[in-house]
C-alpha positions as a Markdown table, in Angstrom:
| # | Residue | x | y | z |
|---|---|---|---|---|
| 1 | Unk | 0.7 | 39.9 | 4.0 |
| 2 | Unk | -1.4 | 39.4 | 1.3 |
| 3 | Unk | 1.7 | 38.9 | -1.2 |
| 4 | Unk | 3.4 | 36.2 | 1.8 |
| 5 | Unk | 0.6 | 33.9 | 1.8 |
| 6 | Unk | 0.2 | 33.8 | -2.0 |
| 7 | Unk | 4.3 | 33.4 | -2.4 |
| 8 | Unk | 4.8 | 30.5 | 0.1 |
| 9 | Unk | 1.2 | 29.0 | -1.1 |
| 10 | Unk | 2.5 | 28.8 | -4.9 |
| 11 | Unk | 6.2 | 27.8 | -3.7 |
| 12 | Unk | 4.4 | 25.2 | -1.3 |
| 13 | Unk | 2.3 | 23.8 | -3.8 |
| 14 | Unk | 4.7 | 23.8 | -6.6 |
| 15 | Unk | 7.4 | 21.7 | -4.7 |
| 16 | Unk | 5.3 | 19.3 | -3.2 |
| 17 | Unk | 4.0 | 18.8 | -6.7 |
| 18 | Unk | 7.3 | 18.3 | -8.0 |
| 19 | Unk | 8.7 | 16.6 | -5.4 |
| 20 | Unk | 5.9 | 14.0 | -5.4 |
| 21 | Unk | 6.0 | 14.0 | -9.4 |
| 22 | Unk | 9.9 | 13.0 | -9.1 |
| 23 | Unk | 9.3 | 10.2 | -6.0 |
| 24 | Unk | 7.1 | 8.7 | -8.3 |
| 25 | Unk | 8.5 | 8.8 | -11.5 |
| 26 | Unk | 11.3 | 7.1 | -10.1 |
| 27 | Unk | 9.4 | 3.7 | -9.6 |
| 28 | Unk | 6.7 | 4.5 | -12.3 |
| 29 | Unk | 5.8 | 0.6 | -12.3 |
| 30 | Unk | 5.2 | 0.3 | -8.4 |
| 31 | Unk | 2.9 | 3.9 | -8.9 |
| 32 | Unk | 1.3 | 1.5 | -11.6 |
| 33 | Unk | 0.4 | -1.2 | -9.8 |
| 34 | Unk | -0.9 | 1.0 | -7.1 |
| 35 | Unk | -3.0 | 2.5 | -9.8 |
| 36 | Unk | -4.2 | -1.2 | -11.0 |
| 37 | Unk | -5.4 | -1.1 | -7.7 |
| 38 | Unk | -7.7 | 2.1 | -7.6 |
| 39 | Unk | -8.9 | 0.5 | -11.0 |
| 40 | Unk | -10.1 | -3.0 | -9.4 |
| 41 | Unk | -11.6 | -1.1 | -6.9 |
| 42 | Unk | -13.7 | 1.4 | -9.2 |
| 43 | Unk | -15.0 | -1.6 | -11.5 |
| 44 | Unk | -12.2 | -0.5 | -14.5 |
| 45 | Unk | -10.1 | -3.2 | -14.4 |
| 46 | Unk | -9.8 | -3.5 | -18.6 |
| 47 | Unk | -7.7 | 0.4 | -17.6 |
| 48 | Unk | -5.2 | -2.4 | -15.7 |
| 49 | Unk | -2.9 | -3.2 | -18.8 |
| 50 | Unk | -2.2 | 0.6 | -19.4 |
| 51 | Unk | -1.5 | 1.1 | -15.7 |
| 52 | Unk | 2.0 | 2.1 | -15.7 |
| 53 | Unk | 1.6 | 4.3 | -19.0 |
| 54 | Unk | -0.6 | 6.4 | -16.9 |
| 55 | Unk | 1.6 | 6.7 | -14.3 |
| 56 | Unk | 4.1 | 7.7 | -16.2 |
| 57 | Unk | 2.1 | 10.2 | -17.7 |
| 58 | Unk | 0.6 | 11.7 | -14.2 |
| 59 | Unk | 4.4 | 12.2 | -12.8 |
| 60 | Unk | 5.5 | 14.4 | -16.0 |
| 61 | Unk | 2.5 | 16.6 | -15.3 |
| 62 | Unk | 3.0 | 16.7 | -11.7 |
| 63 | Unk | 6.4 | 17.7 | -12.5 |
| 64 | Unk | 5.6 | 20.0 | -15.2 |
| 65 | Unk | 2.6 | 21.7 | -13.0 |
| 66 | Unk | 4.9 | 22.0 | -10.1 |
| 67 | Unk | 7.7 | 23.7 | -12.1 |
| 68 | Unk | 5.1 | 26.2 | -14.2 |
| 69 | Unk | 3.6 | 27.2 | -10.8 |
| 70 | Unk | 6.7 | 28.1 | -9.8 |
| 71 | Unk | 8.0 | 29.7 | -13.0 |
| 72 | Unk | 4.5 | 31.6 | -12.9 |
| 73 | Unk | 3.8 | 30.8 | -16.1 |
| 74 | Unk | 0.3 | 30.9 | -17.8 |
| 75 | Unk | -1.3 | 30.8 | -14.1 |
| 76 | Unk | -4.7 | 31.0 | -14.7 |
| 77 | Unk | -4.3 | 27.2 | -16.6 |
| 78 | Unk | -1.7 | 26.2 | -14.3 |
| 79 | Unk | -3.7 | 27.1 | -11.3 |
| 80 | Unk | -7.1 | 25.5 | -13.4 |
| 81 | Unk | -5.5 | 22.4 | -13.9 |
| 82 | Unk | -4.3 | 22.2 | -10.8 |
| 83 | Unk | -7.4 | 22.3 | -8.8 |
| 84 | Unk | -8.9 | 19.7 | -11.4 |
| 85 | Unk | -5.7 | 17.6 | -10.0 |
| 86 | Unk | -6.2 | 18.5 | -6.7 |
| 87 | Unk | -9.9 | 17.3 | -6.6 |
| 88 | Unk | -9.8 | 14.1 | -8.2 |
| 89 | Unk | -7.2 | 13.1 | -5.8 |
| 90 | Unk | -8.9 | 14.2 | -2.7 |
| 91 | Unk | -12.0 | 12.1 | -3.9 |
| 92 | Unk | -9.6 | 9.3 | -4.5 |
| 93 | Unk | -7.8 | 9.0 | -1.1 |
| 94 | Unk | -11.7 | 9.9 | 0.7 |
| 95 | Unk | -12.4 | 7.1 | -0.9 |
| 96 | Unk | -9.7 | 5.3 | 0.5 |
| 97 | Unk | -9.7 | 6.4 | 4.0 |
| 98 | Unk | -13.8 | 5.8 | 4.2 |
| 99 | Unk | -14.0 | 2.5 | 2.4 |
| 100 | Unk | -10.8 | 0.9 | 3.5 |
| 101 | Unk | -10.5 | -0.2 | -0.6 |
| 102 | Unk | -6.5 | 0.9 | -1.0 |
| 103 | Unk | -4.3 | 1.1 | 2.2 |
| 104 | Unk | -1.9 | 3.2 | 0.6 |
| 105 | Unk | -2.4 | 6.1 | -1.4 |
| 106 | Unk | 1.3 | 6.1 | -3.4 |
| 107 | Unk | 1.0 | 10.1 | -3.1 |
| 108 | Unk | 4.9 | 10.0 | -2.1 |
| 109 | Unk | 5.5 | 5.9 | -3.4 |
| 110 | Unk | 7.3 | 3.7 | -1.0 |
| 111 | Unk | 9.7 | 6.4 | 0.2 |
| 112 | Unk | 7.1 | 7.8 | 2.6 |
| 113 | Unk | 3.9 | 5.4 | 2.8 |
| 114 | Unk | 0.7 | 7.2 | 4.3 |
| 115 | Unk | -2.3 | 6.1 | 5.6 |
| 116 | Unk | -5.3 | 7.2 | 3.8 |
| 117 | Unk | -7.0 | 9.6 | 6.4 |
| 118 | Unk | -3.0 | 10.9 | 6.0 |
| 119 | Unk | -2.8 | 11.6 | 2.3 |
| 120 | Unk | -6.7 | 12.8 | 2.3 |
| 121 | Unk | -5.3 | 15.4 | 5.1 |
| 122 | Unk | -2.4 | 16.4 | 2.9 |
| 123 | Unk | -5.1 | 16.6 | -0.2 |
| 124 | Unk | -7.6 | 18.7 | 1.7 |
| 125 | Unk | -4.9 | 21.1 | 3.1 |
| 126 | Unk | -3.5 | 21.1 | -0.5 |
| 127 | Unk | -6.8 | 21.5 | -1.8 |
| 128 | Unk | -7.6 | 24.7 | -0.3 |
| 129 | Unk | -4.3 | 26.2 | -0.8 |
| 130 | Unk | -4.9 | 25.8 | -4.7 |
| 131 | Unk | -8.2 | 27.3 | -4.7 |
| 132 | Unk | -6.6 | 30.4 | -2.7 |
| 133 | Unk | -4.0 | 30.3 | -6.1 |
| 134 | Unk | -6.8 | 29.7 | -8.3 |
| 135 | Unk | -8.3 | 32.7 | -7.2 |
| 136 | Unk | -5.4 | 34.6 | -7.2 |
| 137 | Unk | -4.0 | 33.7 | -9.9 |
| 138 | Unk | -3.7 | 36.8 | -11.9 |
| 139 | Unk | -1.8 | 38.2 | -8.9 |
| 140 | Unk | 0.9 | 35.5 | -9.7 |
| 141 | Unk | 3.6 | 36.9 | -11.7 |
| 142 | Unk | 6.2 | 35.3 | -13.9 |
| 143 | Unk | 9.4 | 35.3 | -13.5 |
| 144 | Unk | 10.0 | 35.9 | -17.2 |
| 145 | Unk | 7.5 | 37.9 | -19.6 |
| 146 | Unk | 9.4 | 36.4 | -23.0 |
| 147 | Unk | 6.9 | 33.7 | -24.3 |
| 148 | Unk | 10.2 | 32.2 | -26.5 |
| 149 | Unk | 11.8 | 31.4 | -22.7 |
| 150 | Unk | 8.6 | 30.3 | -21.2 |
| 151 | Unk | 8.2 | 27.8 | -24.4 |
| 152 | Unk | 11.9 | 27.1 | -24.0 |
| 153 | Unk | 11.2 | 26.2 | -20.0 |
| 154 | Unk | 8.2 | 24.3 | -20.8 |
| 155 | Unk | 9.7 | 22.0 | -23.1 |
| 156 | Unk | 13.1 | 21.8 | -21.0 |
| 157 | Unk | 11.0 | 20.3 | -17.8 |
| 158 | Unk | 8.9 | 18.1 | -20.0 |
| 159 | Unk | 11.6 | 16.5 | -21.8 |
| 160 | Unk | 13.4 | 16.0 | -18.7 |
| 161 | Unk | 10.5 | 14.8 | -17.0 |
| 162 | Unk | 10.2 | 11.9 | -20.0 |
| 163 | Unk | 13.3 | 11.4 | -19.8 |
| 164 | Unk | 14.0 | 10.9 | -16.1 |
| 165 | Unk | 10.6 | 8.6 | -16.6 |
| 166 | Unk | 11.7 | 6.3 | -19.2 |
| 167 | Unk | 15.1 | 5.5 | -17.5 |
| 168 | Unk | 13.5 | 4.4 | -14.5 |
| 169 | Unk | 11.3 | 2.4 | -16.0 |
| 170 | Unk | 13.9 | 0.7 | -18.3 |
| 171 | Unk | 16.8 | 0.4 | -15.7 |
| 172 | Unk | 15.7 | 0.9 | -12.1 |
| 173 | Unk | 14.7 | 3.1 | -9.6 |
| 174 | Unk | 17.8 | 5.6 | -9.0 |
| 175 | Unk | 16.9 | 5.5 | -5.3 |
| 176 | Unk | 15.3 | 2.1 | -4.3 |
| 177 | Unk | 12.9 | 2.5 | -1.3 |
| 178 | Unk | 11.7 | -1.5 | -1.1 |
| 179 | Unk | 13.2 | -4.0 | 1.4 |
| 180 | Unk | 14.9 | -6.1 | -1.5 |
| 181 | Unk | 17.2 | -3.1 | -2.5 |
| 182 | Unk | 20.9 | -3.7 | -3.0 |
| 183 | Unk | 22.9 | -3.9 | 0.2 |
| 184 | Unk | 19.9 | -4.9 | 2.5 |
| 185 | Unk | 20.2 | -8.7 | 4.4 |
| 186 | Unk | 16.8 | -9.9 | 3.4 |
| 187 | Unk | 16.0 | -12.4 | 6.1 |
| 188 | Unk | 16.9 | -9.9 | 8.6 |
| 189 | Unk | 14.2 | -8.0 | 7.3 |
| 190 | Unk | 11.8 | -11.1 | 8.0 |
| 191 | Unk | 12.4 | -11.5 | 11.5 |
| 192 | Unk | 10.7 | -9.7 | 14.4 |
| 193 | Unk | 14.2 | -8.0 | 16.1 |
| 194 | Unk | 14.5 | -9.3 | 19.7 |
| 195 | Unk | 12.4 | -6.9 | 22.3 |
| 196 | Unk | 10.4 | -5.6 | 19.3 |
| 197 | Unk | 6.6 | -6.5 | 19.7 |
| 198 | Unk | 4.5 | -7.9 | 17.0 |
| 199 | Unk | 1.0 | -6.7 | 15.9 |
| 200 | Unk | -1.4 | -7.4 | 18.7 |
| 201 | Unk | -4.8 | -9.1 | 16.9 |
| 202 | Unk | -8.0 | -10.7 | 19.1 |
| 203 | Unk | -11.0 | -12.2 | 17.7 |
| 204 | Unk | -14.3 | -10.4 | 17.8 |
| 205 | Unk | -17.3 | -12.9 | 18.0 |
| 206 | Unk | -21.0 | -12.8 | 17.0 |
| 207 | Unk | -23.7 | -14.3 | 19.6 |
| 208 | Unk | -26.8 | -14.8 | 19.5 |
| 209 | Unk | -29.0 | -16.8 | 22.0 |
| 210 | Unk | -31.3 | -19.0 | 21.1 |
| 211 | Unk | -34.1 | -18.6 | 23.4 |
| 212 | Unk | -34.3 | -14.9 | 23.2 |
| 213 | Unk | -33.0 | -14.0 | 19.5 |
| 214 | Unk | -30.7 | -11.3 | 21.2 |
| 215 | Unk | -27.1 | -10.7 | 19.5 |
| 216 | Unk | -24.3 | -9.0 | 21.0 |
| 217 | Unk | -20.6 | -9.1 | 19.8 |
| 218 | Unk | -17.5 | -10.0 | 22.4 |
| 219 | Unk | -13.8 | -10.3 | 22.0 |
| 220 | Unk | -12.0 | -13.7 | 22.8 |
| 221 | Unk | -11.0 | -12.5 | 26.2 |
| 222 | Unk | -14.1 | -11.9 | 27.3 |
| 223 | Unk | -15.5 | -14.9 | 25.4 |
| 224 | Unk | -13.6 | -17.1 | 28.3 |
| 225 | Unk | -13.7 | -14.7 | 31.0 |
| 226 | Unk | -17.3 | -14.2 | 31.2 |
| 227 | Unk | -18.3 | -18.0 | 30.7 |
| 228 | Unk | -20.6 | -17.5 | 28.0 |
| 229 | Unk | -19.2 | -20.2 | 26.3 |
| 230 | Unk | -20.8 | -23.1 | 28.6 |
| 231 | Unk | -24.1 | -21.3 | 28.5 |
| 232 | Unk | -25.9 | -23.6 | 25.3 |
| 233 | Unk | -28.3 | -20.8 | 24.6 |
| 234 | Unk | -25.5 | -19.1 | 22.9 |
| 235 | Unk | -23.9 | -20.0 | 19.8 |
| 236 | Unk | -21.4 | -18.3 | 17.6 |
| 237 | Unk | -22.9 | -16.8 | 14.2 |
| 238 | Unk | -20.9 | -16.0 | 11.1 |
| 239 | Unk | -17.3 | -16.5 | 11.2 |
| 240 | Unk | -15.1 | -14.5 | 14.0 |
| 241 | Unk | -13.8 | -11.4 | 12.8 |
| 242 | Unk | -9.4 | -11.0 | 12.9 |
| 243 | Unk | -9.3 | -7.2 | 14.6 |
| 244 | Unk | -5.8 | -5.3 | 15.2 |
| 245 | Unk | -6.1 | -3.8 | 18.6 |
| 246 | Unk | -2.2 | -2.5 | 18.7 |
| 247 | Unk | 0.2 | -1.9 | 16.1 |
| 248 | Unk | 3.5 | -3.4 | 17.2 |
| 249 | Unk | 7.2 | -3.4 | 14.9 |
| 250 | Unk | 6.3 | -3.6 | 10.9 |
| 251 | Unk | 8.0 | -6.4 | 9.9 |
| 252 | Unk | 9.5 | -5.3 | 6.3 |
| 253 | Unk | 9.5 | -8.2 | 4.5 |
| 254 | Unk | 6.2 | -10.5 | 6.1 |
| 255 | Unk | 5.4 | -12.4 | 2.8 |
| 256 | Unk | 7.7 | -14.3 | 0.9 |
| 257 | Unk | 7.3 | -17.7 | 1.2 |
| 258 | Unk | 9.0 | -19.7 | -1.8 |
| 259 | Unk | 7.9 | -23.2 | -2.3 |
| 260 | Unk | 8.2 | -25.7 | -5.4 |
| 261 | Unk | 5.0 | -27.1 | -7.5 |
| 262 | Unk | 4.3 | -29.6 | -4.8 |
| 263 | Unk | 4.2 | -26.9 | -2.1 |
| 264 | Unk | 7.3 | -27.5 | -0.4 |
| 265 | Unk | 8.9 | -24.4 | 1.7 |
| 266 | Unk | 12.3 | -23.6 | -0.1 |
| 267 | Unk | 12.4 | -20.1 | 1.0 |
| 268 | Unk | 15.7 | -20.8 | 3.9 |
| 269 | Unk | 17.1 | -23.0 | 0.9 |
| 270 | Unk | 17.0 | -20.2 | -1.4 |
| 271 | Unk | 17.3 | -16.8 | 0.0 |
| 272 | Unk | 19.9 | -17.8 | 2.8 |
| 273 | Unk | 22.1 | -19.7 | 0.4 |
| 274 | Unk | 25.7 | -18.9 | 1.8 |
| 275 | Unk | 27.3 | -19.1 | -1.8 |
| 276 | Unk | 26.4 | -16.9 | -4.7 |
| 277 | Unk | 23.0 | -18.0 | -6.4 |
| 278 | Unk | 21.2 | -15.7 | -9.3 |
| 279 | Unk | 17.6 | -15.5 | -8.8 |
| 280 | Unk | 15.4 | -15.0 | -11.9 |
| 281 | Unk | 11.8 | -12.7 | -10.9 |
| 282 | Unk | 8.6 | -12.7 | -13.6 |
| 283 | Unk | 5.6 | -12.9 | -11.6 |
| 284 | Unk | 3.7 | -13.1 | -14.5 |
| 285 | Unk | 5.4 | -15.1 | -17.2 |
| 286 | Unk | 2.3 | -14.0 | -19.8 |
| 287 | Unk | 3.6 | -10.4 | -19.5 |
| 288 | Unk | 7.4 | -11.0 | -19.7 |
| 289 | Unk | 10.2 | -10.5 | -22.0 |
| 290 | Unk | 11.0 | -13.4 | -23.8 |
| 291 | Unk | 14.3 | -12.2 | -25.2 |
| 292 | Unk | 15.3 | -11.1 | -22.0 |
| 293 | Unk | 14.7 | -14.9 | -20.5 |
| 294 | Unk | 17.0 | -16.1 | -23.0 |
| 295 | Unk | 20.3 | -13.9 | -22.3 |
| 296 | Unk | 19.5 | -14.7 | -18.7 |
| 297 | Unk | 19.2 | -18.8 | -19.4 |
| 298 | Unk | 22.7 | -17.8 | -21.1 |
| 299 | Unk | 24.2 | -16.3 | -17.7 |
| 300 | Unk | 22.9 | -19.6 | -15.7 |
| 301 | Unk | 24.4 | -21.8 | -18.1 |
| 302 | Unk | 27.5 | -20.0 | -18.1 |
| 303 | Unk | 27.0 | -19.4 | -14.3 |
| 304 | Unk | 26.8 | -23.3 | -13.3 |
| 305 | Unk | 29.0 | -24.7 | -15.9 |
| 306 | Unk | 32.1 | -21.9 | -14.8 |
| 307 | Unk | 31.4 | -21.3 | -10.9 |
| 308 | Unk | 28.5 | -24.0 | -10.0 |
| 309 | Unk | 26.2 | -21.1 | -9.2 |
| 310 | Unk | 22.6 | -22.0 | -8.8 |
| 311 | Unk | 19.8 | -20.3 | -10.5 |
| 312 | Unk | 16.1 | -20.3 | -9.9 |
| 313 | Unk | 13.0 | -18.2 | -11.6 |
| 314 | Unk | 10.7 | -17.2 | -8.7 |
| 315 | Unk | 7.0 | -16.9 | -10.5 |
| 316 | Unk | 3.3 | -16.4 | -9.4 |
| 317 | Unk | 1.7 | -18.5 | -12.5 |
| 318 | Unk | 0.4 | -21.9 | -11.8 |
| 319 | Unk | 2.9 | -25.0 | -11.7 |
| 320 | Unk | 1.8 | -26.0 | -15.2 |
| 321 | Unk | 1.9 | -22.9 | -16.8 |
| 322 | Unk | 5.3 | -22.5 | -15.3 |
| 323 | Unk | 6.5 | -25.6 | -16.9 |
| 324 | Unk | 5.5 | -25.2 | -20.2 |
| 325 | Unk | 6.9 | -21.8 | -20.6 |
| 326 | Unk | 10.1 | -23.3 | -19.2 |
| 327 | Unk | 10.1 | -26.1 | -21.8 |
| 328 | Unk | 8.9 | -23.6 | -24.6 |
| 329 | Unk | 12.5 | -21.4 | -24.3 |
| 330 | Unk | 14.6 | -24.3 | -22.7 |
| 331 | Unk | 15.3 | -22.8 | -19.8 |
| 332 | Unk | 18.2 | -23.9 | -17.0 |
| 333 | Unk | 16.6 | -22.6 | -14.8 |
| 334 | Unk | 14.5 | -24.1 | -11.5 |
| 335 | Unk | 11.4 | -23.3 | -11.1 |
| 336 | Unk | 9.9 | -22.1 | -7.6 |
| 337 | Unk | 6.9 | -20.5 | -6.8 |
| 338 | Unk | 5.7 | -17.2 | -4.9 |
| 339 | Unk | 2.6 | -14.8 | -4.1 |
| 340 | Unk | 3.0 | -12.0 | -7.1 |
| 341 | Unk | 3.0 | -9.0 | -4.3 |
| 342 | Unk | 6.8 | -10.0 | -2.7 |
| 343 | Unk | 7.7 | -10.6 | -6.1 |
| 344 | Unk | 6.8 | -7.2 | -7.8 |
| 345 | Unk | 9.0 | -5.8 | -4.8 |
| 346 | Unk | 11.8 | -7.8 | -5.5 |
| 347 | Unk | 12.6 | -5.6 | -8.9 |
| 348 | Unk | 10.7 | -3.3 | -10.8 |
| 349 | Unk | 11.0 | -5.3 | -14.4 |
| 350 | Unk | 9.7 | -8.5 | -15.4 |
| 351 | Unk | 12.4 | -10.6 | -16.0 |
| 352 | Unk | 15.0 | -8.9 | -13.5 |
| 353 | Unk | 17.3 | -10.7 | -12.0 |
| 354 | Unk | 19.1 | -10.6 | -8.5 |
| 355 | Unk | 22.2 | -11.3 | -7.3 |
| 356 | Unk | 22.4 | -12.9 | -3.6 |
| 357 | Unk | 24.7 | -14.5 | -1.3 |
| 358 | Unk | 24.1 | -15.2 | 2.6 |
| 359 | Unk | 21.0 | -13.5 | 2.6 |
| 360 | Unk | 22.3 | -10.3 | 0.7 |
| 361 | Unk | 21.4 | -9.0 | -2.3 |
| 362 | Unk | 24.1 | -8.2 | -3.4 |
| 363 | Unk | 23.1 | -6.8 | -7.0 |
| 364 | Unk | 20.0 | -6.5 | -9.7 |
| 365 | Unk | 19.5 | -5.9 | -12.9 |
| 366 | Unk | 16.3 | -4.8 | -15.1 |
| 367 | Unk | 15.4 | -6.6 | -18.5 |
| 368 | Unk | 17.0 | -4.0 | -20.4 |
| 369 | Unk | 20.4 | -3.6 | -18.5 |
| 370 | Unk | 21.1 | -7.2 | -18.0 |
| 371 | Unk | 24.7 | -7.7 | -17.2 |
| 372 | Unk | 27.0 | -9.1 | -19.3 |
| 373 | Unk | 28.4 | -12.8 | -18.3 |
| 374 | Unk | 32.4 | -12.2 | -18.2 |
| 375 | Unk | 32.0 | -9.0 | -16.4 |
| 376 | Unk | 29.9 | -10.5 | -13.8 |
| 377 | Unk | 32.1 | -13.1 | -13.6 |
| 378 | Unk | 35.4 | -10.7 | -12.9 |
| 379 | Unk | 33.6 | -8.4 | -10.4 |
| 380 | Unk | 31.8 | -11.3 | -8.6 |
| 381 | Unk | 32.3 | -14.3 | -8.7 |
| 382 | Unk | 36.1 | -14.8 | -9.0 |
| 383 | Unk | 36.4 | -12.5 | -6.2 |
């Protein structure tokens, strides 16, 4: 019995480690900004700009952890840093769940989002399994005793794991788990399907009276039911407080609203354009690549001139900021305006560029795979 529980503990742990290290390290830049997030909230923000190398560094030792678990190789260490792992994650999503600071952990990325009393259940059930390993670790055998084939091993998942890393991060994610992925009808995804109910919200209010100093708190409904409200020894304090009370349909795509400098809504215009139209995504044109933005201002040259195809650069920066980057690397390309959270979902790279038509994206492209114009041209838009 003794030898079961140890064998499916150390298989357990070692998949879900490498199954984790893998979800991740295929979008190692959303696993970075959820990390920019855990460093905002613990007062570290100057880590923020070496975000997504640490993410990419966390997944190749999940990875590498997992598989050496397995392998039952060196398992005192393994098991060690492990439990070091273990522990600094469980403190991170308590810290979560308690403090409401980061709605999502990122445990498993966006291809199965938890809540954070649900990834600090999964860390304390993890937790205790690797301290049963921990302790039994020299009972964990390896599965090969020749330290030339453990080395080999060892470096064989590393260098896969770097690799498998990099690619994402330079092309794509392999398996895209966000709304804007290729294939998906985007302002489908922004409407509430017919039947489906919406998130139920009611407002809490603060009283007090006047006369008496007593406070007591009250939902809307009640607000009017009871009357309170014509009763001029109570007033409102502080402002009223937005509370879900029932969860209804999760509307995949809630927050993309594109506008131009003066605030005009061109999100219909733009993202429902019947015809082909290329749309460019930086949401922060200080962090981009330049070169990049000039083989793409090639494409919409080529694009409008050849096929009339419209292209627009969707950015967070301010309107001014905006322009003068345009007018810095003469761009053809309009200029529109969105919060940097939809945009970051959009693609994973910063230029990328998307392919729509009637709603559909129908195509994307990181910085460093851009496609080239003629070939886009034969299996696009000459079809």
């Amino acid at each position: 019995m003794k030898n079961i529980a140890l064998n499916f503990c150390r298989g357990f742990v070692g998949l879900l480690f490498i199954l984790s290290g893998l979800i991740k390290a295929n979008d190692p830049m959303g696993f970075g900004y959820k990390l920019q997030e855990y460093f905002d909230v613990f007062h570290i923000s100057f880590l923020g700009e070496f975000a997504t190398g640490i993410a990419m560094l966390l997944c190749i030792i999940e990875i590498v952890l997992g598989a050496l678990l397995l392998c039952g190789f060196w398992s005192r260490k393994v098991t060690s840093a492990l439990l070091w792992t273990i522990i600094f994650f469980t403190f991170l999503t308590f810290v979560s769940a308690v403090f409401k600071v980061v709605t999502s952990c990122g445990c498993f990325g966006d291809a199965i989002p938890l809540t954070p009393w649900q990834s600090f259940g999964k860390d304390l059930v993890l937790l205790l399994m690797i301290v049963y390993l921990y302790v039994n670790s020299a009972r964990i055998l390896p599965v090969t005793n020749s330290r030339k084939l453990q080395l080999a091993a060892l470096s064989g998942v590393a260098a896969f794991s770097l690799a498998f890393t990099l690619y994402t991060y330079y092309a794509l994610p392999i398996v895209d788990f966000l709304p804007y992925k290729v294939g998906n009808n985007v302002p489908e995804l922004m409407k509430l399907p017919v039947g489906a109910q919406g998130d139920e919200y009611e407002m809490l209010y603060q009283l007090k009276n006047k006369s008496t100093g007593e406070t007591k708190s009250m939902n809307d409904k009640l607000y009017m039911k009871s009357g309170i409200w014509e009763d001029e020894n109570w007033e409102i304090i502080g402002t009223p407080e937005r509370r879900l009370v029932k969860k209804g349909y999760d509307i995949k795509i809630k927050d993309l609203n594109i506008s131009d400098a003066s605030g005009t809504d061109y999100t219909k215009e733009i993202i429902e354009n019947p015809y082909y139209n290329l749309v460019v995504v930086a949401y922060d044109l200080r962090e981009t690549d330049t070169a990049a933005f000039g083989r793409i201002n090639a494409i919409a040259l080529k694009a409008a001139e050849a096929f009339n195809i419209r292209t627009v650069l969707l950015t967070s920066n301010a309107a001014q900021d905006a322009q003068a980057f345009s007018d810095q690397h003469k761009l053809f390309i309009e200029i529109f305006y969105a919060d940097a959270v939809p945009l970051k979902s959009m693609v994973r790279s910063s230029p990328g560029l998307l392919l729509f038509k009637n709603g559909v994206v129908v195509d994307k492209w990181s910085a460093a795979f851009l496609p080239d114009f003629d070939r886009l041209a034969e299996t696009y838009f000459f079809k």
